[in-house]
Structure formats: structure tokens, C-alpha cells
C-alpha positions as CSV (number, residue, x, y, z in Angstrom):
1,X,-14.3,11.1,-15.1
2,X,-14.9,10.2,-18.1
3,X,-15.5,13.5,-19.7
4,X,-12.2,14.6,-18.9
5,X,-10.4,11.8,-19.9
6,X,-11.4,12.6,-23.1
7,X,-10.9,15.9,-23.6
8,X,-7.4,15.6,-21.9
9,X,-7.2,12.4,-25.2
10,X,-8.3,15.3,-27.8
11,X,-6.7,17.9,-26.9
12,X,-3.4,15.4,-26.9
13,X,-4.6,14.7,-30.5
14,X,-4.4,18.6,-31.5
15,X,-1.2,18.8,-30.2
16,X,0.2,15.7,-32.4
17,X,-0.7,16.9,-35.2
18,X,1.7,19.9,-34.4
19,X,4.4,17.4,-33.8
20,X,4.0,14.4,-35.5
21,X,8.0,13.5,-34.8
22,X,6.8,12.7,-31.4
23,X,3.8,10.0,-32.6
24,X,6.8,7.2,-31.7
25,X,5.9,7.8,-27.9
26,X,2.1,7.6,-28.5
27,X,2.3,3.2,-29.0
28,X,-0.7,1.5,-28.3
29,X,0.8,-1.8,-27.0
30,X,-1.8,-2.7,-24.5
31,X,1.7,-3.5,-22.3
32,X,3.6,-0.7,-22.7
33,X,1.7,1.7,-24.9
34,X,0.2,4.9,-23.5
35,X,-3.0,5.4,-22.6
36,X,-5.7,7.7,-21.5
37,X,-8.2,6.4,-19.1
38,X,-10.5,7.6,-15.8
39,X,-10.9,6.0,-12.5
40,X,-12.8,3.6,-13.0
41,X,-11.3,1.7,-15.9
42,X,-8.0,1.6,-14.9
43,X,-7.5,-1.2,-12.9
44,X,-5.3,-4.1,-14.0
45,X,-2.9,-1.1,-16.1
46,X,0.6,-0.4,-14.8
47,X,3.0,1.7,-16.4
48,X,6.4,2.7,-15.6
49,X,5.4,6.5,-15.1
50,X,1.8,7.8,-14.9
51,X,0.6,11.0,-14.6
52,X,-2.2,11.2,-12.4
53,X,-4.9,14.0,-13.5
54,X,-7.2,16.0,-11.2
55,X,-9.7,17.2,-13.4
56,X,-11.5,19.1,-10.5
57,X,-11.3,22.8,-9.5
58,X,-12.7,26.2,-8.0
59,X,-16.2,27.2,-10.1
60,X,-16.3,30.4,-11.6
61,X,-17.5,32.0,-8.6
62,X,-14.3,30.2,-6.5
63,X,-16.2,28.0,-4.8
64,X,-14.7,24.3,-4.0
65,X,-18.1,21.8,-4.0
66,X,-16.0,18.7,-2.6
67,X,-17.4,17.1,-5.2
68,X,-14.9,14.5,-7.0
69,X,-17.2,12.3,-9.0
70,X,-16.9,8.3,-8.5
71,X,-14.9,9.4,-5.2
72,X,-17.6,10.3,-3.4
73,X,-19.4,7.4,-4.2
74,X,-19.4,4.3,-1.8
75,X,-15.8,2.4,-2.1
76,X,-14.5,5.8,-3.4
77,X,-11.2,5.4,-1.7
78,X,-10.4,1.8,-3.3
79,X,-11.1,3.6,-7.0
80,X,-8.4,6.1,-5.9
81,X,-6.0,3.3,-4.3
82,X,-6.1,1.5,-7.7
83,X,-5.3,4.3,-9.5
84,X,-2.3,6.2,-7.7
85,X,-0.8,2.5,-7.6
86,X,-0.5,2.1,-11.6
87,X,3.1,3.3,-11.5
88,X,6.2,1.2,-11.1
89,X,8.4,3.8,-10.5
90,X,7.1,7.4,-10.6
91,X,3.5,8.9,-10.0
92,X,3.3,12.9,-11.7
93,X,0.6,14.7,-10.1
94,X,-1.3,17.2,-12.0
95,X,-3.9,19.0,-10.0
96,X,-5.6,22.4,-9.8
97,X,-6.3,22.4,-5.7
98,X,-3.9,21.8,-3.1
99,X,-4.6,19.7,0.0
100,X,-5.4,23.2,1.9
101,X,-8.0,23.6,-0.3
102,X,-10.1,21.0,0.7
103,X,-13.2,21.4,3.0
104,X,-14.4,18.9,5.7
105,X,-16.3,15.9,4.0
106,X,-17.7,12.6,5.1
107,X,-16.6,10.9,1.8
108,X,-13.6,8.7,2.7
109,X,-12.8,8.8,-0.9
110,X,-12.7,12.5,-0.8
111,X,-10.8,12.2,2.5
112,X,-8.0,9.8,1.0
113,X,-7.4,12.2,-1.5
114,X,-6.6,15.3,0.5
115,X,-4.2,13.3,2.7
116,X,-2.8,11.7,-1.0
117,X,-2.3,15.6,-2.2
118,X,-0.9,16.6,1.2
119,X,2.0,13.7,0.9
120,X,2.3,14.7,-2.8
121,X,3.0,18.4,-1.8
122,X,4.8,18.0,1.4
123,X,6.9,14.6,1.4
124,X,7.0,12.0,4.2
125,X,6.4,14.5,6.9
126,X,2.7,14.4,5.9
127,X,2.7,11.1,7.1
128,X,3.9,11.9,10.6
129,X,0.2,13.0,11.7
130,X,-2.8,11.9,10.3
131,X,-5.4,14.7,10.5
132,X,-8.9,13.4,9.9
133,X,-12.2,15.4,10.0
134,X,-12.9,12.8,12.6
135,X,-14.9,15.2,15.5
136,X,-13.2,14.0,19.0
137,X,-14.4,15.4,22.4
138,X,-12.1,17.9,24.3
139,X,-10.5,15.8,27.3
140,X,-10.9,17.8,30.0
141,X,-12.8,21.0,31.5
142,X,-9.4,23.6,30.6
143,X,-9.4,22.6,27.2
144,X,-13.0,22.8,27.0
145,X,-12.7,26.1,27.9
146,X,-9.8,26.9,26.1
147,X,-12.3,25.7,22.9
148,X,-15.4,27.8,23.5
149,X,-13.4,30.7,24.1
150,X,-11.7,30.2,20.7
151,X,-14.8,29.2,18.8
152,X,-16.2,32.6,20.2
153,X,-13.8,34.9,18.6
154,X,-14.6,34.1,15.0
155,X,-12.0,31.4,14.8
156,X,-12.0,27.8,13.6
157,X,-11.3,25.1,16.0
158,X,-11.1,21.3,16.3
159,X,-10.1,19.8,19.7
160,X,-7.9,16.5,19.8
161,X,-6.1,17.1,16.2
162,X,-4.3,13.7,14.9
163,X,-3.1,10.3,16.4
164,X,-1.6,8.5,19.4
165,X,1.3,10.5,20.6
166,X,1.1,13.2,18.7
167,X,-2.4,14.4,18.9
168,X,-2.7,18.4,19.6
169,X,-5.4,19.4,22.0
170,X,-6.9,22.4,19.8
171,X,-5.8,23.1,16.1
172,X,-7.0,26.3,15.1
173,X,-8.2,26.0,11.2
174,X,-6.9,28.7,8.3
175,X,-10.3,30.9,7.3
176,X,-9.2,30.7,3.6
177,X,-7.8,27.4,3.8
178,X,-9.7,24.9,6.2
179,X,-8.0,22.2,5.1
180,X,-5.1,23.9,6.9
181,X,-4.1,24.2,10.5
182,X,-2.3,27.6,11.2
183,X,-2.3,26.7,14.7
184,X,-1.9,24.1,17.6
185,X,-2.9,25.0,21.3
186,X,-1.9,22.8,23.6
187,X,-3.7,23.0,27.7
188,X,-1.2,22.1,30.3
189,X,-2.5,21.3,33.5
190,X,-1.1,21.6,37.1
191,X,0.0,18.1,36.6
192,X,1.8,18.5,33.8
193,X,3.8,20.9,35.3
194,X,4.7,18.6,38.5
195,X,6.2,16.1,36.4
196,X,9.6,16.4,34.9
197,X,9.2,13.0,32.8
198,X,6.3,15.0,31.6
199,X,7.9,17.6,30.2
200,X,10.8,16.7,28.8
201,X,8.9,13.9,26.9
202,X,6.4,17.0,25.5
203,X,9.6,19.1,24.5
204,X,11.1,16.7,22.4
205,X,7.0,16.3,21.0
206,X,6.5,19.7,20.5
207,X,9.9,19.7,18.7
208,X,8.8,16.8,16.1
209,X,5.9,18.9,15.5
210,X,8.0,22.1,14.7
211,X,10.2,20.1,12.5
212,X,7.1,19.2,10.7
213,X,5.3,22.6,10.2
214,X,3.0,23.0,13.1
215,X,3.1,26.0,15.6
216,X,2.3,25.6,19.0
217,X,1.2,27.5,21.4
218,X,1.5,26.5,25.3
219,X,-0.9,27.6,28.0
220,X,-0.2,26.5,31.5
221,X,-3.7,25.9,33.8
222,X,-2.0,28.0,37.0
223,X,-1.3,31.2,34.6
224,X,-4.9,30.8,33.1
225,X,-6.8,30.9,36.4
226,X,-5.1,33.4,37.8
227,X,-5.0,35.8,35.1
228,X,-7.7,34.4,32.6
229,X,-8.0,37.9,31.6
230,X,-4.1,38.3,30.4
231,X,-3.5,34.7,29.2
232,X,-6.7,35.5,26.6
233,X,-5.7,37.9,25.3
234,X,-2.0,36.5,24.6
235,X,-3.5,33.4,22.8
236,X,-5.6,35.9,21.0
237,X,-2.4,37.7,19.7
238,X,-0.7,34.3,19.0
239,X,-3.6,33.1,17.0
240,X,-4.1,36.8,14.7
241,X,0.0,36.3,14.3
242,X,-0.8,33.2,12.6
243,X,-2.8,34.1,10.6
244,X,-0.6,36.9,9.6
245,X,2.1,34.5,9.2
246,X,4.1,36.2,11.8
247,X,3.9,33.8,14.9
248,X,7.3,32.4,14.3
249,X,8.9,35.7,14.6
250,X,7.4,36.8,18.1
251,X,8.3,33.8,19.9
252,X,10.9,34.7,22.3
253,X,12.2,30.5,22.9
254,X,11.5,28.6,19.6
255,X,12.3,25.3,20.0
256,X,15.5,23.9,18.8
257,X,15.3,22.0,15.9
258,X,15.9,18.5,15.5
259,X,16.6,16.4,12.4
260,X,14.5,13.6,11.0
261,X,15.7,10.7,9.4
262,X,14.2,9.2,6.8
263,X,15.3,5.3,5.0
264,X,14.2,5.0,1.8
265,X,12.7,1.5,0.7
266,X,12.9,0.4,-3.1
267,X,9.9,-0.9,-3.5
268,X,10.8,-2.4,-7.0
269,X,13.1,-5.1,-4.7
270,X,11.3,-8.5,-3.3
271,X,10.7,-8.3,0.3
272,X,13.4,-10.1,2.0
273,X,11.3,-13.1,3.2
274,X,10.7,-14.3,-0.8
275,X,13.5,-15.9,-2.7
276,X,14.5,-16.0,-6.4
277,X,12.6,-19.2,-8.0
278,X,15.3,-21.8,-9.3
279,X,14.6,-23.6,-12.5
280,X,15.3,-27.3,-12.5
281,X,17.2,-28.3,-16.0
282,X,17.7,-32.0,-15.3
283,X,19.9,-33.8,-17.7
284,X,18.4,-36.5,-20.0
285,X,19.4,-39.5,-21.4
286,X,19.1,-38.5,-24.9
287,X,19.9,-42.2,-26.3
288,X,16.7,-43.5,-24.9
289,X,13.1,-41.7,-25.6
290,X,10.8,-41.1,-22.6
291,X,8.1,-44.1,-23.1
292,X,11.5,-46.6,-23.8
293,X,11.4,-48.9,-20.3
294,X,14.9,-48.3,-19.9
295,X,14.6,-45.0,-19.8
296,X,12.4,-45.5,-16.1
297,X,15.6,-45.2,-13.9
298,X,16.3,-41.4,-15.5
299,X,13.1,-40.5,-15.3
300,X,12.3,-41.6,-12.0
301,X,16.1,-39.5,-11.2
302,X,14.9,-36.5,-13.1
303,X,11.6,-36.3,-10.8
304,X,13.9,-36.1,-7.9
305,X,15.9,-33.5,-8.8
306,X,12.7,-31.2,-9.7
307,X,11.2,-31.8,-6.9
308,X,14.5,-31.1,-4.5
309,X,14.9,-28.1,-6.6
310,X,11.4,-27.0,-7.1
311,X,9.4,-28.3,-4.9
312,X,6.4,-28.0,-4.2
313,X,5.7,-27.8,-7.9
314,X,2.7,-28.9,-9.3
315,X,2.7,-32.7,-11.3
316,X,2.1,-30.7,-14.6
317,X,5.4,-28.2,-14.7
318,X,7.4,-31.3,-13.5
319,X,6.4,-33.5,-16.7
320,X,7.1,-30.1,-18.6
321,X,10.7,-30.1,-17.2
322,X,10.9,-33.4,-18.2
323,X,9.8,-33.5,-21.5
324,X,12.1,-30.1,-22.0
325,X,14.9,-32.2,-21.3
326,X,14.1,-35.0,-23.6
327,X,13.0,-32.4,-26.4
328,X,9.9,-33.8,-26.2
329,X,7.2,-32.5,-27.8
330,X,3.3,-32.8,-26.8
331,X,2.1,-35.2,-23.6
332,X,0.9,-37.9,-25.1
333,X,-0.9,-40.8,-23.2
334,X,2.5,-42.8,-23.8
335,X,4.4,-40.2,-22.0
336,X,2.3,-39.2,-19.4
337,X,2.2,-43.3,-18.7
338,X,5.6,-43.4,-18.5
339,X,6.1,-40.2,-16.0
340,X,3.3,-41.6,-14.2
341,X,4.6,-44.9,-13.5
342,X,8.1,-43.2,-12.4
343,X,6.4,-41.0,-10.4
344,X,4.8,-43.7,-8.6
345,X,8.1,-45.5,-7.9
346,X,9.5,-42.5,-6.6
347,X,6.7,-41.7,-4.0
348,X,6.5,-45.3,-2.6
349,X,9.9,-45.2,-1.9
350,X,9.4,-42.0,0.0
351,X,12.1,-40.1,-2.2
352,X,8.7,-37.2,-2.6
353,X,5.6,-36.5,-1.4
354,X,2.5,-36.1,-3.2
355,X,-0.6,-34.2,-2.1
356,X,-4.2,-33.6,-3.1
357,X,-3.6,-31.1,-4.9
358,X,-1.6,-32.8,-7.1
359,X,1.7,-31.2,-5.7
360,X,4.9,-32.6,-5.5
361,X,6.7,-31.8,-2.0
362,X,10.4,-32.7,-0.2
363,X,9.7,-35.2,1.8
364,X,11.3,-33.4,4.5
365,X,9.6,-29.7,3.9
366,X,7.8,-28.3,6.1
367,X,6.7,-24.4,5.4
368,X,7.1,-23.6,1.6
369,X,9.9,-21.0,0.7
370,X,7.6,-18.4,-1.2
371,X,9.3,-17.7,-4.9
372,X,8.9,-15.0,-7.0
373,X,10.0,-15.4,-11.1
374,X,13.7,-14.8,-12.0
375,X,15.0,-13.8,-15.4
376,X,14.2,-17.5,-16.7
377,X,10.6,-16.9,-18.5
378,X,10.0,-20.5,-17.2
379,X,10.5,-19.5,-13.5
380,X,6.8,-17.5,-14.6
381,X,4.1,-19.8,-12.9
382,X,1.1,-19.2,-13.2
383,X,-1.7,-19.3,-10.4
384,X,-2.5,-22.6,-10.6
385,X,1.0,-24.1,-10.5
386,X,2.2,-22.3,-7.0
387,X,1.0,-24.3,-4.3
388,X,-1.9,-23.1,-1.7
389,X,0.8,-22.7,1.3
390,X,3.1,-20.9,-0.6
391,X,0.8,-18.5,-2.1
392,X,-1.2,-18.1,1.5
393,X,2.1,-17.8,2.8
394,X,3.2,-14.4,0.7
395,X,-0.5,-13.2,1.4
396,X,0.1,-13.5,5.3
397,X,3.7,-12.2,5.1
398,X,2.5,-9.1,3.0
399,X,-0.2,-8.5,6.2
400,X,2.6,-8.8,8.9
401,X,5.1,-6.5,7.1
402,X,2.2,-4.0,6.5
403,X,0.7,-4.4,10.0
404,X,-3.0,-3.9,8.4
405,X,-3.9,-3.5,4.8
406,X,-6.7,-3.0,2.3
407,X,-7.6,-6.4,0.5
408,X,-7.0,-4.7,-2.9
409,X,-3.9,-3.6,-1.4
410,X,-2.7,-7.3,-0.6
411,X,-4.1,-8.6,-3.4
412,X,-1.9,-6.2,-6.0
413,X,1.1,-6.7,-4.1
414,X,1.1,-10.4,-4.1
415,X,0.1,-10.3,-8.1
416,X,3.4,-8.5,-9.1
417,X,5.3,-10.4,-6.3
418,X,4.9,-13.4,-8.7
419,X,5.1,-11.7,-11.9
420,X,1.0,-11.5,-12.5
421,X,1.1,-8.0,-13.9
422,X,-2.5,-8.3,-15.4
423,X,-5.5,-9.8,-12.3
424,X,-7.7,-11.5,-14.7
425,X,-10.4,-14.0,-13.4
426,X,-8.1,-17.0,-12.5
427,X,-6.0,-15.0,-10.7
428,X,-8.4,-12.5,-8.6
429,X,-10.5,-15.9,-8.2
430,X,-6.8,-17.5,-6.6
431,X,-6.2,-14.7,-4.5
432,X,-9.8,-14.5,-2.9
433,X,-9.8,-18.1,-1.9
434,X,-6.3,-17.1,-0.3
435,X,-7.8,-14.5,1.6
436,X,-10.9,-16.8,2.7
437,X,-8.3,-19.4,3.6
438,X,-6.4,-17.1,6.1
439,X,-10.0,-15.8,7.5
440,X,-11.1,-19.2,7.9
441,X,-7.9,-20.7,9.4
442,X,-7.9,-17.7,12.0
443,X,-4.5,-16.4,10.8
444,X,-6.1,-13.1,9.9
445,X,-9.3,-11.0,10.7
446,X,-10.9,-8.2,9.0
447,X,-10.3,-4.9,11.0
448,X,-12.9,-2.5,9.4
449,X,-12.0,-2.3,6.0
450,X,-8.4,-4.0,6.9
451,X,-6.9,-7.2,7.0
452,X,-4.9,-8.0,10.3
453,X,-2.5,-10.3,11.2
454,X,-3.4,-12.6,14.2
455,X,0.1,-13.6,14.7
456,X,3.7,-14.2,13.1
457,X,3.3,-18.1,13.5
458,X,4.5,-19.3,9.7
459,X,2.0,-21.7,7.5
460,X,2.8,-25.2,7.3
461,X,1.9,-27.9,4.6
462,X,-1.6,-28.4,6.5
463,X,-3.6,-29.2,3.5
464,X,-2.4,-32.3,2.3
């Protein structure tokens, strides 16, 4: 909040005054300099390393209110997204409470931030299963059972804890901790046990989930039935051992460990489907100026080459090229007469392609390579100078890769794919109409809150 962004700024200030040999790392370059700002001012900021600030803690009486400020407001979750994506390279997380602190909420914001802390704390693992407060019905009349049973000892349960294949029928919640599971019951029927495919696919499971941190406790269907009496009173000393921190100990066949492999990405490197952008330097005649008729034939070459090198590239950055070349100085009307008369020349002979949008295109491409800025500064274009297909292209190739992603998400990725570091109003404006395009065209749908990919089918120059 705002509040504790500045006291975290004055207390910073007492401190430099103690060492004033460190005021060189205090710049205020609004690029590079360092700053001090609260969730909801931060967007459009990146910084190489930022430290990311929970200002939120246990009252005096210990108490946790689940109460997080603008993160509990509607669109909570986006205000966190944009601010644990500021970093190029390195987020430092600073926080009083741990993700086992946290209570159930219904604040997505709130939500996203325990499963943000619980990755901080314990690595990729925590991305493995996805536990939500979502509430899920017990799927059949044993673990129903099972449940009320449970629930009727004191203990905290939730039936059908995470995703897909690796949901647990019962987790049974820490007292102290509800954020944390200290348990994971799972109800095998008769079935189960008549099906060796079955089993040997839940072994290797319930191995995952070892590997992970859960514990799990089996109870066959037969063996509860028969003995309900027995069988109770074991799960009863599993679940006390938990708590104790002492299951692991008493179980006589733990599971043999496997090992998980993990790739790490670099995501400071272009995805593999962009290409470095290649500036055009065309070579000029320097003995002739650009508004001399004889000087025609070299324009009309020097359009050429652009274009095979650059295109699509809007009419504007090819004249630029050109008058770089020449050494050229403003676009006068004489100029700009004399590009556009060899520009002419050169499309009615087919040699490029020009469209509505005043783009300049090989006559024989098809789908747009999608570029992103090299170390030339001139290979920097901005919005209005990369074509619509190119730019709808990395939008749609962003979704695909990502399978479904937030809008702000796509958005931010696609900025600093082509070297937009700051969204101002031309930009987010470009990127909407991107987004509308794709909706429109059917390529995408919105999922929820996500954008989707219809298919893998790549864009083509349709708009011309």
C-alpha cells in the first residue's frame, strides 16, 4: 500500500544518511534508477532486480485477517501479476507470513498470492499441484465416509485436493497452519484393487507426490468393511503422527523415491519462433542527390533491397533507409516525390507489394517472419511501423506456447519481445486492437479470464 511504501522510502532515507558512500546506488534515472513504489503504481517499471515487499503480517494478538489491501479488491490478481513481473532477472521476496499461513479466502488476489509465496518458498515442486480453496464433492459413498468420519474427530478435511491426475481424495489441513496439508488419504475401492494397470499407475503417483512433500495414507474398501472398527483407528494414528511430524517414521514400506527432472528456460532469450530483425544499409550513389532524375534507377534498386531485406516494413522506415544512405537530411516534398515516383515503378513491375496499410511486402511472402530488435538501435520499431500480421502473429504464437494466458500476461510479453519496455498509449492501444483482431478472426477465444488458442494454423497477409 501506499503507507508502506513510504515508510519502507523513509526509513531508507535514515539509513543514508548513516552511509552517504552508498547514495551512488540511490539514481533516480526513471530507466534505471531505483525506486520505491506500491501495487498499484508500478506498472510500466522494470528493473533488473526487485525486491518485492509484503507489508502484511500477524496483529498483535496473532491473528492473520487475510486482508492484503488492493488484493482483495476486484482484479486483485492482475495488480499482483504486474508487480512480481517487474524483474528481468531476479525477484527478492521480503515477507512476514509464509504460504502456510494463509487462511481459505474467496479473493483470487489473495489466492494468487499464497500459491506465488508457496513457489517462492518451495521451488518448482509447488507447481506440480495446484491446491485451491476450490470446495469439490467426495466421489463416492467410501470417501464420503472416510470424510465425515475425519471431520468428526476434530480434524480439518477437504475432499478431492488438486488437479487432473494428481488430485488426492482427502487432504487433511494443519490446525495451526491451514494453508498446509499434513496429510493425504486416499479410498481404494474393490476395483482398484482388481486392476494391476491400476496400481502400478497409482504407485508411481503416490511416489511423485512423496517426492514432492505430501504423505499419504492408503485405505483399501475390503479392509474398511470388514474391520471398520480397526482400520479407524489406524487412520486415526496416521493422522495424530502427522501432526506430530512423525508419520514418516512409522511407515513400515515408504515408497521409493524417484527423481524429478527439471529444464531450466532463460527467459531473457527470444522464443525460438522470432528471428533477429536485419537492418537494410543499401549503398547509394553518392554522385547524384535523391531528387536528381538520374538518380531514379538507384532509388528504385535501393527500394528493393529494403523491402527483400525488411519486408514488410512500413513506406516511412524505407524512405528513412534511403535518405540514411544518401545522408540526407529532412523529407522534403522533393524527396518524398522522388521516392514516390520510384516506388511506383517498382510495384507496377511487381518487384513489391504494397498494401493498405501502407506496407511494403515480398511479392512472394506469405506469413510474416516476426522480428524482434537486434543490437542496431535502428532495428527498434516502433508500434506503428511492424505490420498487423507480424505483430498478431507474435500475439498468437505467445498464446500457443503458453497454452492459455492472462491478456496483461500476453500483452507484456509481446512489449519486450520488440523492445517496448515502457506500454504507453500507442502501444497498449496496438496491442488491444491485436487482441480484438485474433477474437474477431476466430484464432483465439476468451476462456474465463484467459486467452486460448483455437488452433496452430499460422496468420497469413489477409489484410491487404
Amino acid at each position: 500500500s501506499e503507507a508502506q511504501a513510504a515508510t519502507i522510502e523513509y526509513v531508507l532515507d535514515q539509513k543514508r544518511r548513516e552511509r552517504p558512500d552508498l547514495d551512488r546506488f540511490f539514481s533516480e534515472d526513471r530507466l534505471s534508477g531505483f525506486f520505491v513504489k506500491n501495487l498499484e503504481n508500478v506498472q510500466g517499471d522494470e528493473r533488473d532486480i526487485m525486491i518485492f515487499s509484503i507489508g502484511y503480517g500477524p496483529d498483535e494478538m496473532g491473528k492473520i485477517t487475510m486482508n492484503f489491501g488492493p488484493l482483495n479488491k476486484e482484479g486483485g490478481h492482475r495488480r499482483l501479476n504486474v508487480a512480481i513481473t517487474r524483474a528481468r532477472r531476479r525477484v527478492e521476496v521480503v515477507s512476514s507470513l509464509r504460504a502456510s499461513d494463509f487462511q481459505p479466502t474467496n479473493s483470487m488476489g489473495v489466492r494468487h498470492l499464497h500459491r506465488y509465496l508457496e513457489f517462492a518458498e518451495r521451488g518448482m515442486s509447488a507447481l506440480a499441484l495446484d491446491i485451491s480453496d476450490d470446495r469439490r464433492d467426495a466421489e463416492s459413498p467410501f470417501e464420503e465416509e472416510v470424510l465425515r468420519l475425519v471431520t468428526s474427530w476434530g480434524f480439518l478435511a477437504q475432499p478431492q485436493v488438486g488437479v487432473a491426475d494428481y488430485r488426492i481424495d482427502i487432504g487433511v489441513r494443519d490446525p495451526a497452519r491451514p494453508g498446509r496439508y499434513i496429510l493425504g488419504i486416499e479410498c481404494d475401492g474393490a476395483m482398484y484393487h482388481s486392476s494391476k494397470v491400476a496400481r502400478d499407475r497409482d504407485r508411481l503417483r503416490q511416489q511423485v507426490l512423496e517426492r514432492l512433500g505430501w504423505q499419504i495414507y492408503r485405505i483399501w474398501g475390503t479392509a474398511w468393511y470388514r474391520n471398520r472398527a480397526n482400520e479407524a483407528a489406524r487412520l486415526r494414528e496416521a493422522i495424530e503422527s502427522a501432526m506430530r511430524g512423525e508419520y514418516h517414521k512409522s511407515r513400515r514400506n515408504p515408497a521409493t523415491k524417484i527423481e524429478v527432472q527439471y529444464e531450466e528456460l532463460d527467459f531473457e532469450q527470444p522464443p525460438g519462433w522470432a528471428q533477429e530483425y536485419v537492418v537494410c544499409k543499401p549503398r547509394a550513389r553518392s554522385f547524384y542527390s535523391m531528387t536528381d532524375p538520374a538518380a531514379r534507377r538507384y532509388l528504385e534498386e535501393g527500394i528493393e533491397q529494403i523491402v527483400a531485406v525488411e519486408g514488410p516494413i512500413h513506406i516511412d522506415l524505407a524512405l528513412r533507409r534511403l535518405r540514411t544512405a544518401w545522408g540526407a537530411g529532412r523529407a522534403g516534398n522533393q524527396i518524398r516525390s522522388s521516392f514516390e515516383s520510384a516506388l511506383l515503378a517498382v510495384s507496377d513491375r511487381g518487384a513489391v507489394k504494397l498494401d493498405r496499410y501502407r506496407f511494403l511486402w515480398p511479392p512472394q511472402m506469405g506469413t510474416p517472419p516476426v522480428r524482434y530488435p537486434s543490437g542496431d538501435p535502428e532495428s527498434i520499431r516502433r508500434i506503428e511501423f511492424v505490420a498487423r500480421e507480424e505483430l498478431d502473429l507474435a500475439l498468437l504464437r505467445f498464446i500457443q506456447d503458453a497454452r492459455r494466458i492472462e491478456e496483461d500476461d500476453l500483452t507484456f510479453s509481446v512489449a519486450r519481445l520488440f523492445g517496448w519496455h515502457r506500454r504507453g498509449p500507442e502501444i497498449s492501444q496496438g496491442l488491444d486492437d491485436s487482441v480484438r483482431r485474433l477474437l474477431d478472426s476466430g484464432k483465439v477465444r476468451r476462456d474465463g479470464g484467459y486467452l486460448v488458442a483455437v488452433d496452430d494454423e499460422p496468420i497469413s497477409q489477409v489484410s491487404q
